[in-house]
N, C-alpha and C positions, 0 to 999 in steps of 0.2 A: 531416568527418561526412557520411555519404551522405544525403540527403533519405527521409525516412520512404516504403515502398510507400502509394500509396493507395487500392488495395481490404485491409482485414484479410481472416483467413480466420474463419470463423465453423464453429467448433469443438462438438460436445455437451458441456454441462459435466461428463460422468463421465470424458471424453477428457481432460479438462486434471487432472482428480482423479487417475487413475492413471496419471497422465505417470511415465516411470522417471528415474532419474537420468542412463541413458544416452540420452535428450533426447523428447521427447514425437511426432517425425514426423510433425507436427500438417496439413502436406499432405496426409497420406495419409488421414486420416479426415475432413480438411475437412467442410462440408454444400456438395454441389453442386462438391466440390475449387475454393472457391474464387472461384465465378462468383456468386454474390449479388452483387445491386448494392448501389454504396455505401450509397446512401440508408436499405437496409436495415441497415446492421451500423454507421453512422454512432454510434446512441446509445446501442449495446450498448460495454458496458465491458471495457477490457482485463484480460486474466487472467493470461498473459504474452507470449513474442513464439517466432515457429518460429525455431530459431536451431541451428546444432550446433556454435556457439563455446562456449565454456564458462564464459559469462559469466552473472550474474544481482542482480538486487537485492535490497540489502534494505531494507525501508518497518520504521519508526514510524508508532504512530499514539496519539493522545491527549494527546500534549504538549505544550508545554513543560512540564517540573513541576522544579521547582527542586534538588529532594534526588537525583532519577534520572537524568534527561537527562546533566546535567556528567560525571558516571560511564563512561556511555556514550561522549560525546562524546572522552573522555581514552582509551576502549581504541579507537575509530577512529584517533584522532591518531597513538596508538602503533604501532597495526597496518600504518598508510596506507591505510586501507579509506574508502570515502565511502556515504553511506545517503540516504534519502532522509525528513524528515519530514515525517505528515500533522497537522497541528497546529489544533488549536479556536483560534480568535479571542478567548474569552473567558480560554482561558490563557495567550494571547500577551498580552492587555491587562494579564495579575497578572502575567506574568513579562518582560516586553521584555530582558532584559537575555541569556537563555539562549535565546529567539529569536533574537535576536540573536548571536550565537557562534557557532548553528547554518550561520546565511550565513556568517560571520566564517571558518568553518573548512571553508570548501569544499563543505558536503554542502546537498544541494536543501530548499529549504520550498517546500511542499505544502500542500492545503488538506485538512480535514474536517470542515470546518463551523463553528457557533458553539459551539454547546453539543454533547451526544451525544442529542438525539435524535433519533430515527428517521424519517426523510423520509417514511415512509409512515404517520404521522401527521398530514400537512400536506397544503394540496389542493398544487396542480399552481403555481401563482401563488405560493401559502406558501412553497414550498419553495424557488423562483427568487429571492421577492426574501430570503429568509433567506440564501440561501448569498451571494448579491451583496452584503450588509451583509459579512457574515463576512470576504469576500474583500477588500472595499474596506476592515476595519479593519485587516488584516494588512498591505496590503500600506503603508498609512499611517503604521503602525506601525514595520515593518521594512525600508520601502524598497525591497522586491523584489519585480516582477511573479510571479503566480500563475498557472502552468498545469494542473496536476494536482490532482483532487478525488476524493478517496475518501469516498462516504458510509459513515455509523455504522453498522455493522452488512454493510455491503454491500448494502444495499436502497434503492432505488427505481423508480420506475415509467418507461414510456418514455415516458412527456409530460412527466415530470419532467426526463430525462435530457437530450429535447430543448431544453429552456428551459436546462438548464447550459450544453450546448455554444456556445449562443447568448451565453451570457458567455465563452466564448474558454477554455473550463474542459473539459479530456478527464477523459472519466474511466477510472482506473484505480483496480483492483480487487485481487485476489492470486489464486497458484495454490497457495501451500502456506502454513499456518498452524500457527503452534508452541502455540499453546491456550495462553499466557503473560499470559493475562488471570484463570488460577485459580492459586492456590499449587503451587508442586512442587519441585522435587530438580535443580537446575542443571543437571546432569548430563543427566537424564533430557530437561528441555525443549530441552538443545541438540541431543540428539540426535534428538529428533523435528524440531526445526527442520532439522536438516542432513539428515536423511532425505525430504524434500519440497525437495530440491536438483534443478533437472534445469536443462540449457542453455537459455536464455531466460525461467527462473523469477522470478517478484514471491513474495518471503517478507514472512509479514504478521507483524511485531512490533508492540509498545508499552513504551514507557516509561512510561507508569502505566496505569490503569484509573481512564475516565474515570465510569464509572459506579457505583460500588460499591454505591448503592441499588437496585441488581439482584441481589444477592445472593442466591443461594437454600438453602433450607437443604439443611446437611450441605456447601456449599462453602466455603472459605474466601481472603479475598482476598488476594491477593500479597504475599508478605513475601520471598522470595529477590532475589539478587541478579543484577538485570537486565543488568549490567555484566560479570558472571562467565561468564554464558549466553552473550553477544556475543564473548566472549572464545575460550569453545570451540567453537562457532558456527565463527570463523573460521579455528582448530587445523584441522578438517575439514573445512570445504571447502577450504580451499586446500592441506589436503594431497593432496584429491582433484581438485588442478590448477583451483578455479577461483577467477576473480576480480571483486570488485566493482565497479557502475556503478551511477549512479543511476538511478529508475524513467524520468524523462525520457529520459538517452540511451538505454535500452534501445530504449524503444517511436519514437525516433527513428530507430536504425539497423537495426531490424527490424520484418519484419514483423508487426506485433502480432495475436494471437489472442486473437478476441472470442466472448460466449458470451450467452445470455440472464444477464438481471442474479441472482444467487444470492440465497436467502432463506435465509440461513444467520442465522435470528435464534435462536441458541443461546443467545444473551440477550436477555433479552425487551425 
């Protein structure tokens, strides 16, 4: 594995949003091609890496849950595919057992906090020693160091972000998102997932929905089958030649592209 570059390039987030599948060229619209100093792009989160291999991840987030995960887990196993999950503390402490499997069967655990809510409800101090609980229960629990943090929602602030890194916690974030957090048609959510494909992509799944008291009217929460979705998920991209890595080695053997932090609170 080659040692991570360590300047990122710091990208506009509408550049990482209309990245094509035929790879995002994320040099060429750099801010400043590049030349930001560390310091500046240090606590901005990764969205994915400039790469024109045709490799990319894919992230969970919200679990472990007992009924969904194992599902999941068994159409990786079969595929040979490895994901990466971002997993609450508080569903690791109800479920250890499918935490556990997650290590067990090769794919990354990751963090996302205790509960789901929103760090930008918390001061700056709140939020640091909250996620440092979270981290120090998982990793207690599970027995695996924790590197990657993806906050709920994708928000938080840079004094927040700075106090993560300060626990040894990157954070990373997504560039394409399958909206698999409302009901819909397997079908349809694979293919929007596979369509936010591009070389160096983080795709944002879940195996549950950790919020469902966010509900709003006229949506309704998940009932398809999150295992079917992964399944054709990975019919298409790898018939479009690519293949999976966790979000760690992505952002290790590339150079990752960083953005201001997204306020994508499409749920509140």
């Amino acid at each position: 594995m080659s040692p991570r570059p360590s300047r990122p390039l710091l990208v506009r987030l509408r550049d990482v949003e209309s990245a094509s599948t035929t790879g995002g060229r994320f040099r060429d619209v750099a801010v400043a091609r590049g030349l930001v100093p560390l310091v500046a792009t240090s606590p901005l989160g990764t969205f994915c890496v400039d790469t024109d291999e045709r490799v990319h991840a894919i992230t969970y987030d919200d679990g472990p849950d007992p009924e969904q995960t194992p599902p999941i887990l068994d159409v990786l196993a079969r595929r040979g595919a490895r994901a990466t999950f971002f997993v609450l503390s508080d569903a690791v402490r109800r479920h250890p057992d499918v935490a556990a499997r997650i290590v067990a069967d090769g794919h990354e655990l990751a963090l996302h906090g205790a509960d789901h809510r929103s760090l930008l409800t918390l001061s700056g101090r709140e939020a640091v020693a909250t996620v440092r609980r979270a981290k120090e229960t998982v990793e207690e629990i599970v027995g695996t160091p924790l590197r990657l943090y993806r906050p709920p929602y994708g928000a938080h602030t840079l004094r927040q972000a700075v106090g993560l890194r300060r626990l040894g916690l990157d954070l990373v974030l997504w560039s394409g998102d399958a909206v698999d957090w409302l009901d819909g048609n397997e079908t349809t959510i694979a293919d929007r997932a596979a369509g936010s494909v591009f070389p160096g992509s983080i795709l944002l799944l879940h195996d549950t929905r950790a919020d469902p008291e966010t509900i709003r009217p006229g949506e309704r929460l998940p009932t398809f089958d999150r295992a079917a979705v992964l399944d054709l998920l990975l019919e298409r991209t790898r018939a479009a030649g690519f293949r999976e890595v966790t979000a760690g080695e992505l952002v290790a053997r590339h150079r990752r592209v960083a953005s201001v932090a997204r306020q994508r609170m499409v749920r509140p």
